[in-house]
C-alpha positions in Angstrom: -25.7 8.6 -57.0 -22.0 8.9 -56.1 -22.9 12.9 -54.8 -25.7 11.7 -52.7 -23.5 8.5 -51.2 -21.1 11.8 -50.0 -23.9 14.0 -48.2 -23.2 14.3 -44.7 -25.9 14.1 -42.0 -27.6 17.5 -41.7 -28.0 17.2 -45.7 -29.4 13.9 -45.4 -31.8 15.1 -43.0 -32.5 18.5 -44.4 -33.1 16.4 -48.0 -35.6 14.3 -46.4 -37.2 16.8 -44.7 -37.6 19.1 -48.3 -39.0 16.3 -50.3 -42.8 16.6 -50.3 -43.1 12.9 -51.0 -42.9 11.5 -47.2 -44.8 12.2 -44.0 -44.6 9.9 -40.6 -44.4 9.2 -37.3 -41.2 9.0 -35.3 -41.1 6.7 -32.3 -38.0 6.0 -30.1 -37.7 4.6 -26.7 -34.8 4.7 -24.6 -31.5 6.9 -25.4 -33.4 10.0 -26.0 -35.0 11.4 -29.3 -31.7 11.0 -31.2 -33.2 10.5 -34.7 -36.1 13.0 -34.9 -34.0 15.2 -33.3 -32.1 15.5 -36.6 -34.8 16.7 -38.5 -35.7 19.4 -36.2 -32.6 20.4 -36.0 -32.0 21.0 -39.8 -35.1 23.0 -40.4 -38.8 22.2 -42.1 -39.4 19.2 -40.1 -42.9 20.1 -40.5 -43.0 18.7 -44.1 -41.8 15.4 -42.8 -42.8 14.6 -39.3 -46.5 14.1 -38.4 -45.5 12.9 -35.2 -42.8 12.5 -32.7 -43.0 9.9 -29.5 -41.1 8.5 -26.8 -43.4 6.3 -24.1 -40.4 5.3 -21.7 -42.7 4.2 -18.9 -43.0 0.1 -19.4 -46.9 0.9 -18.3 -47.7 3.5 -20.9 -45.6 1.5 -23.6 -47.4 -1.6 -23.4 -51.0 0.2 -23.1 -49.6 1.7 -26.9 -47.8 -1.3 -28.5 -49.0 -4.3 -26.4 -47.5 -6.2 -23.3 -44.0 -8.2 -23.9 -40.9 -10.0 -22.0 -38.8 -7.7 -23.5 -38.8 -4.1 -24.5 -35.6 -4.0 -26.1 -36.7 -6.6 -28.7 -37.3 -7.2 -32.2 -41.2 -8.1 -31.5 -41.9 -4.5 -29.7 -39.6 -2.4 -32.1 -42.2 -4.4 -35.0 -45.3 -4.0 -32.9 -44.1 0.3 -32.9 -44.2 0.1 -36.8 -47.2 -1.7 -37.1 -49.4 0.8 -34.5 -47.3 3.9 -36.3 -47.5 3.0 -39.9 -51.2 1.7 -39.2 -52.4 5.1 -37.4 -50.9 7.2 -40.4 -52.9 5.8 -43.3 -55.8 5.4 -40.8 -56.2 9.0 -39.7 -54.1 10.9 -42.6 -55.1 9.0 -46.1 -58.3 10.8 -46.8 -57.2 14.3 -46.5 -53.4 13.6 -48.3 -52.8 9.9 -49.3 -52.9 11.0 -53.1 -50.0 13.0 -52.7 -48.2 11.2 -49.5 -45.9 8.1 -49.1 -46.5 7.4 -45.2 -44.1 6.1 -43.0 -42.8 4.9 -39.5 -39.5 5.4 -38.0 -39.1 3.1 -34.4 -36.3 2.5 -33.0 -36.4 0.7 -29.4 -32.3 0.9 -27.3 -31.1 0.5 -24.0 -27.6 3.0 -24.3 -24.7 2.8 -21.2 -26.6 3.5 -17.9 -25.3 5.5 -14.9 -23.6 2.4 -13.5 -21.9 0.8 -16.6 -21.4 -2.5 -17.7 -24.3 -3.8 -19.6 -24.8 -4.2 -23.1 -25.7 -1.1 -24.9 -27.7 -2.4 -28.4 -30.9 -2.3 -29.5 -33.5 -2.5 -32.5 -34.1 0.3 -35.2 -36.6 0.0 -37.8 -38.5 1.7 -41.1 -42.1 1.1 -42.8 -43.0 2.9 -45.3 -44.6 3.2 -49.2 -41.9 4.0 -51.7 -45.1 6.5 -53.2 -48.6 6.7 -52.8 -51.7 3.9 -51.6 -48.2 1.6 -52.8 -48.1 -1.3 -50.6 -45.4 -1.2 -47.1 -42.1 -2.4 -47.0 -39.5 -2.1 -44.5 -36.1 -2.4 -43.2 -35.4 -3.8 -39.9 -31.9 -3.5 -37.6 -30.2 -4.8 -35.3 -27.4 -2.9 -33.9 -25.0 -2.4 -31.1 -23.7 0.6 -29.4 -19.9 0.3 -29.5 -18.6 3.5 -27.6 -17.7 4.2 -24.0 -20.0 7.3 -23.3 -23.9 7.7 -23.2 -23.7 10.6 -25.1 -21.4 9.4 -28.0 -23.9 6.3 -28.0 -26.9 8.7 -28.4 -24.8 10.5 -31.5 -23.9 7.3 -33.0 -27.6 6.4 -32.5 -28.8 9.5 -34.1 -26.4 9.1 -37.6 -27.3 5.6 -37.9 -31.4 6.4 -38.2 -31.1 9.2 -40.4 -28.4 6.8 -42.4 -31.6 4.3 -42.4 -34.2 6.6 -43.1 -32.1 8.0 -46.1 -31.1 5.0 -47.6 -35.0 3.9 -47.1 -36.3 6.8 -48.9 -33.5 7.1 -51.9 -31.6 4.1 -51.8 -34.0 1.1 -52.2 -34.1 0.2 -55.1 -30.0 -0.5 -54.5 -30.3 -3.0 -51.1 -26.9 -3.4 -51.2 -25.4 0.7 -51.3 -28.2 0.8 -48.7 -26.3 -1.9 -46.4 -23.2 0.1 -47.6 -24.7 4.0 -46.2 -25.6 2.7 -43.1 -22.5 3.6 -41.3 -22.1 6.9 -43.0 -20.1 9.3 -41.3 -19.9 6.2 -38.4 -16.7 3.7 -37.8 -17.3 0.0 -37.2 -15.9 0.9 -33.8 -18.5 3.0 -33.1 -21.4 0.6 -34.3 -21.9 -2.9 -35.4 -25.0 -4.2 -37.4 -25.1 -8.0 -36.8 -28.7 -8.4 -38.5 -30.7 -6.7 -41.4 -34.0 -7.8 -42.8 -35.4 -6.5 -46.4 -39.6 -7.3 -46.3 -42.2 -5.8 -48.5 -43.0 -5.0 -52.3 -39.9 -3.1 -52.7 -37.9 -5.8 -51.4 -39.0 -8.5 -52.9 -36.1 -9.7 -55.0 -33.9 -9.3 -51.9 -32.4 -12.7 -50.5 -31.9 -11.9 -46.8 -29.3 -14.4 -46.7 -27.0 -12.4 -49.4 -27.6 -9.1 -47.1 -26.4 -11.4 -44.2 -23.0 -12.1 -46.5 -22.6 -8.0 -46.8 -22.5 -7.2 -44.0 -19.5 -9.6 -42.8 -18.0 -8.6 -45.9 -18.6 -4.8 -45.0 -16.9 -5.2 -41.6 -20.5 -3.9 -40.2 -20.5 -7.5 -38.1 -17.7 -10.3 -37.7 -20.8 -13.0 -38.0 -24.5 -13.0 -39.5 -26.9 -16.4 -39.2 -29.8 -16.7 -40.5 -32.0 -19.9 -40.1 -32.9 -23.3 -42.0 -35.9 -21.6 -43.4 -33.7 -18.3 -45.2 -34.6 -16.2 -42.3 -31.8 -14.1 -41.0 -31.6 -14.1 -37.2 -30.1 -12.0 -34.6 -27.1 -14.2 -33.0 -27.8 -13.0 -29.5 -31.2 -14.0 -29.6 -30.9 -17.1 -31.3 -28.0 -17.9 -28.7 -30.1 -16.9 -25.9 -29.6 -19.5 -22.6 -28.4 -22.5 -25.4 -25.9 -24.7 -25.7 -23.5 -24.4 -28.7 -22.0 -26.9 -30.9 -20.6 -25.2 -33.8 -18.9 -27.2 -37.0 -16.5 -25.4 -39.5 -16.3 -26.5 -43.0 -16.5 -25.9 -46.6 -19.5 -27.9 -46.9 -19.3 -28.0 -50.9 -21.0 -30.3 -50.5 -21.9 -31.2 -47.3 -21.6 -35.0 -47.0 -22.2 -37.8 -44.7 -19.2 -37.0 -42.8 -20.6 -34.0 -42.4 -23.3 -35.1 -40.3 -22.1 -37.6 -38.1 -19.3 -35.1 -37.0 -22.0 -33.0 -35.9 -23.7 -36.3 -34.7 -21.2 -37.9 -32.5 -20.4 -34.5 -30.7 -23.8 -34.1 -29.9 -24.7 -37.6 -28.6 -21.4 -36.6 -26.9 -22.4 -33.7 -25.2 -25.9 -34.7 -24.1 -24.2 -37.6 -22.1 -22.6 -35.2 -19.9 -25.1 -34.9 -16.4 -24.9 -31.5 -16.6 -26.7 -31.0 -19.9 -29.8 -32.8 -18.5 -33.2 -30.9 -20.4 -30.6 -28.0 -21.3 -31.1 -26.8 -25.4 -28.5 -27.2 -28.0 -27.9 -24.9 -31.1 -26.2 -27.2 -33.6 -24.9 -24.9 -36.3 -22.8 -24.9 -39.8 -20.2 -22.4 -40.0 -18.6 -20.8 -42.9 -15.4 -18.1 -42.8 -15.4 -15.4 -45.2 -11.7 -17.2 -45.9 -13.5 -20.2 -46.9 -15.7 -18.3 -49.0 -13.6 -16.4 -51.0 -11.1 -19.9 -51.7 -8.3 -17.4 -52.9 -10.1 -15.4 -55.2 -11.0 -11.2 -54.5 -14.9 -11.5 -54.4 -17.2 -14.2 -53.0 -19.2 -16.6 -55.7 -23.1 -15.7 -54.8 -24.6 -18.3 -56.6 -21.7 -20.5 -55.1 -22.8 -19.3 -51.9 -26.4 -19.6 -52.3 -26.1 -23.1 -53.7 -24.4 -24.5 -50.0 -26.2 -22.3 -48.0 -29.7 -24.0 -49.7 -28.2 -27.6 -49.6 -27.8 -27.0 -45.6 -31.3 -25.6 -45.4 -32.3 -28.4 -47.0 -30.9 -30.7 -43.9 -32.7 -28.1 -41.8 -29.3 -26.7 -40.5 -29.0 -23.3 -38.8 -25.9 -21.8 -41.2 -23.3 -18.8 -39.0 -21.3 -16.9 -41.5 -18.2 -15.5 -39.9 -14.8 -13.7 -40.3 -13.4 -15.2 -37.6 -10.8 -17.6 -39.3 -9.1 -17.8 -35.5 -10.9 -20.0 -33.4 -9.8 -18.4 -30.1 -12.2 -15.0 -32.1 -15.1 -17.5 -32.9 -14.8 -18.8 -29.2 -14.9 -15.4 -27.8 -17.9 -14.0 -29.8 -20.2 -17.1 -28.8 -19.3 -16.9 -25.1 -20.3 -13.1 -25.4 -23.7 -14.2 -26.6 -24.3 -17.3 -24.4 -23.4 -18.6 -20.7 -24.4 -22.2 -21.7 -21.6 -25.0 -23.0 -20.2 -24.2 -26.1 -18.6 -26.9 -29.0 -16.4 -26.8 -31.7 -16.3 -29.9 -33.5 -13.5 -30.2 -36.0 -11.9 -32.8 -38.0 -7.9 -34.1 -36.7 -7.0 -31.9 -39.5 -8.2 -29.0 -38.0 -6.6 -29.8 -34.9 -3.3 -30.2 -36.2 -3.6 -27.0 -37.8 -4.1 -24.8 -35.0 -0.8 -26.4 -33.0 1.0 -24.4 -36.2 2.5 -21.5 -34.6 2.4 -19.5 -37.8 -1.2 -18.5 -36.8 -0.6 -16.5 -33.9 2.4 -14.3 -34.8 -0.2 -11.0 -34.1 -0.6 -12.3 -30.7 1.7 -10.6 -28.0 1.7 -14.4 -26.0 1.5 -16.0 -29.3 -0.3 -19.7 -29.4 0.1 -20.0 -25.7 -2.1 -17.0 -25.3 -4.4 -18.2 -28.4 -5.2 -21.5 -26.5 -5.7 -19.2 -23.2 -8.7 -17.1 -25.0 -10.0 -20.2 -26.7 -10.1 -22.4 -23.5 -11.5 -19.5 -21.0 -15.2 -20.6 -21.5 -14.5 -24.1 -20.3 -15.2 -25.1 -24.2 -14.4 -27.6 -25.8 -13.2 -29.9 -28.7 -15.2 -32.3 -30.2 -12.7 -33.9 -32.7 -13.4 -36.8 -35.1 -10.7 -38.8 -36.3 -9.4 -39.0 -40.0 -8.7 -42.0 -41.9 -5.2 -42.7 -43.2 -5.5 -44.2 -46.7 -2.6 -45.4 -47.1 -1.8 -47.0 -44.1 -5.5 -48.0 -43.1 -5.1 -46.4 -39.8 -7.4 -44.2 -38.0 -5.7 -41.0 -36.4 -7.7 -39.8 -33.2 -6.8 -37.8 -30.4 -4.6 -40.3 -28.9 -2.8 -40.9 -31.9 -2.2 -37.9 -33.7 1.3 -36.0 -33.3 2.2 -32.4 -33.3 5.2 -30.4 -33.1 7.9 -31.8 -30.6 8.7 -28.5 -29.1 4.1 -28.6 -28.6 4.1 -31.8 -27.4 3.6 -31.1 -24.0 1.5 -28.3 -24.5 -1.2 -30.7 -26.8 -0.6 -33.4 -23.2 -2.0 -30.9 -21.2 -4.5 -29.5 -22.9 -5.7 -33.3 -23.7 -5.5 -34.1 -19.6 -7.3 -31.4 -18.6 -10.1 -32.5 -21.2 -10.1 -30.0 -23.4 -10.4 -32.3 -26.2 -13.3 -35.1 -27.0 -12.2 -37.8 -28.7 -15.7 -38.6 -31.2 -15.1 -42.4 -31.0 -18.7 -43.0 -31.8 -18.0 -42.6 -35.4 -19.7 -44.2 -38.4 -16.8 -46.1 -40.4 -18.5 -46.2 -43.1 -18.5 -42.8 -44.0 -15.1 -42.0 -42.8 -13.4 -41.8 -46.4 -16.1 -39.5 -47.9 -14.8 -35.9 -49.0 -16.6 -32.9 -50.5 -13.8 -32.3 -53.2 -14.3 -36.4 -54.3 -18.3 -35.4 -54.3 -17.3 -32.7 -56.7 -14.9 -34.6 -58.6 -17.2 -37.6 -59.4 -19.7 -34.7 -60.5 -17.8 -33.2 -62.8 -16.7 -37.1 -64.3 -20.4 -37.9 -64.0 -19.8 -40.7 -61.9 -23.0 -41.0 -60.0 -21.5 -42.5 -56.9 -20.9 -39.4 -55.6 -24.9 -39.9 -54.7 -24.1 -42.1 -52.3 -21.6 -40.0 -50.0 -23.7 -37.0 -49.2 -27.6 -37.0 -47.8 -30.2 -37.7 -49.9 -31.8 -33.9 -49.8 -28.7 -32.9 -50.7 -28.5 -35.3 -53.7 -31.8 -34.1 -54.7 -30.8 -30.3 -54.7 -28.0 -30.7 -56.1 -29.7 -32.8 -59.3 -32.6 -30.4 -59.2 -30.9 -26.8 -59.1 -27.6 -28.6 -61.1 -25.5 -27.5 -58.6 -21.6 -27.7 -59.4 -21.7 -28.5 -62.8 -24.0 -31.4 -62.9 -25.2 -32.5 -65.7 -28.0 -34.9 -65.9 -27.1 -38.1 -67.6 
């Protein structure tokens, strides 16, 4: 395993191309031939490729694959495999389907143009039977094109589909070295995979959502999502024309307080004339920092056990590595021109007037609270409950730094900052570390400070140690 992990591109290519086993179609669309070209490059394409296609006229590629909004998309890079993969067994299963494993290669991109400046990314895709009459599975990409050139994107483009097409071929039954080989021979500064998506019979033991956790933890992407349902999504087209309101937390549990953060900011937002009839994306964030809590390696089943508690409250879940907030503001205003929210506890605001932060800065927190406030975002903050004087700290009321004092004024006149004075009381001295501590004493109150689909869950799957009575 370890000697094919260190073959280079011509011998992954050239190894593909001498193993009898697979035969398929090759179909790419914009950014030239990149991938195929590999394999004729090598030598004895003619045991591999059946067929190689490029229908770059939007008339000619909707008579193949079907009419669409979009032709850099997910939906046409899956209708290409589906027409590929469906014409191969169709027309070549008779005369070598014993003896074949047929497959589809697609990859639709849009690389730099002439002029510059738009965003060079695009879909990349594999369908294929692991050996013969087997049933299809398949691998689908998302990708961006990080160099400055055409040509270096084309090359980058190239590695990256053979990296696929290898790692379909010899590394499936190992999802996870697969995520790993992708950027063989690449740099995360030449490409970043922000979505990958395991389907089929060979897959089926693959949680999508664990694949989503690789490939933060890989570097490949600073942030994966993936939807209420498990699905992973693709964060620029699940951000597409919304609004964003994005909460950060540990949610081990997630409790009450949980909620009606989200809650208040949203009621909050809405109010505001200019959000009339305009979508919001309310999502659950969690940092690889939070993850990991101090230890070397992230706890799966730890992982698995909040990430189904917050599907079970129907939440859209972003895992990120962006512990700064100025990084997390910056990657959602790439990926959307509509309003964006962060809704954090006083804590939380406190914590990023700490200077410590934002030593690696050259302009240090003055230049962090530049970047974060550039968008025209803003804070959605809910106040914290002092137990032991019975006060509530808000906005108004909470203090930082002396020598930041007039830095916080500002930033508070000029509205950066919404104080979420719609909160429930009630719910205002619930904590995920007392839910856990009254699970671990078996003190069923804990029921009480966290939704009731979470209660369930968490009785059902005995999440965190709990032990029926």
């Amino acid at each position: 395993m370890q000697q094919e992990l260190e073959l280079d591109t011509h011998q992954k290519a050239l190894k593909i191309n001498l193993d009898p086993r697979w035969y398929g179609t090759f179909a790419e669309i914009g950014a030239g031939q990149e991938v195929v070209r590999w394999f004729f490059r090598v030598g004895g394409a003619a045991g591999t490729v059946a067929k190689s296609m490029s229908a770059y006229d939007m008339t000619v590629s909707d008579a193949i694959y079907g009419s669409g909004d979009r032709y850099v998309s997910q939906s046409r890079c899956q209708a290409m495999l589906d027409r590929e993969f469906g014409l191969n067994v169709e027309r070549l299963n008779d005369q070598r389907g014993d003896n074949t494993a047929f497959f589809a290669f697609a990859d639709t991109v849009v690389a730099r143009s002439f002029k510059g400046g738009n965003e060079c990314h695009g879909w990349m895709g594999l369908k294929f039977q692991s050996r013969p009459h087997d049933e299809p599975s398949q691998i689908m990409i998302h990708l961006r094109m990080l160099d400055a050139e055409a040509s270096l994107q084309q090359e980058a483009l190239g590695v990256a589909g053979v990296n696929l097409l290898f790692g379909g071929f010899f590394l499936h039954h190992e999802p996870e070295l697969l995520v790993e080989s992708l950027l063989d021979k690449l740099t995360t500064g030449r490409v970043e995979i922000d979505m990958i998506k395991f389907e089929g019979i060979e897959f089926r033991a693959v949680d999508n959502r664990l694949i989503a956790l690789k490939l933060v933890q890989l570097g490949l992407s600073g942030a994966a999502m993936f939807g209420a349902n498990g699905e992973v999504l693709q964060p620029s087209e699940a951000l597409y024309k919304k609004a964003v309101l994005v909460e950060r937390g540990s949610f081990r549990p997630p409790t009450h307080v949980n909620f009606d953060m989200l809650e208040c900011a949203l009621k909050k937002l809405k109010a505001d004339p200019s959000m009339k009839d305009k979508d919001v994306l309310p999502i659950f964030e969690l940092t690889m920092r939070n993850l990991l809590a101090g230890g070397k390696e992230v706890d799966r089943r730890d992982f698995l056990a909040r990430a189904d508690l917050l599907a079970a409250c129907g939440m859209t879940v972003l895992i990120s590595d962006y512990f700064e907030y100025y990084r997390l503001a910056a990657y959602l205003s790439w990926r959307t021109r509509e309003r964006i929210g962060i809704v954090m506890g006083v804590p939380s605001l406190i914590e990023i007037f700490e200077e410590k932060y934002y030593t690696e800065l050259p302009g240090g927190i003055l230049e962090s609270f530049g970047r974060l406030f550039k968008h025209n975002l803003k804070l959605f903050v809910y106040p914290l409950l002092d137990a032991e004087k019975g006060e509530i700290i808000n906005v108004e009321t909470m203090k930082v730094s002396p020598e930041l004092s007039k830095l916080y004024g500002y930033l508070a006149d000029r509205g950066s900052f919404v104080d979420l004075d719609n909160f429930n009381k009630n719910v205002l001295s619930f904590f995920s570390r007392d839910v856990l501590s009254k699970i671990a004493e078996g003190d069923s109150d804990w029921e009480s400070m966290v939704p009731k689909e979470v209660a369930e869950l968490i009785k059902t799957r005995k999440f965190f140690g709990y032990i029926p009575e």
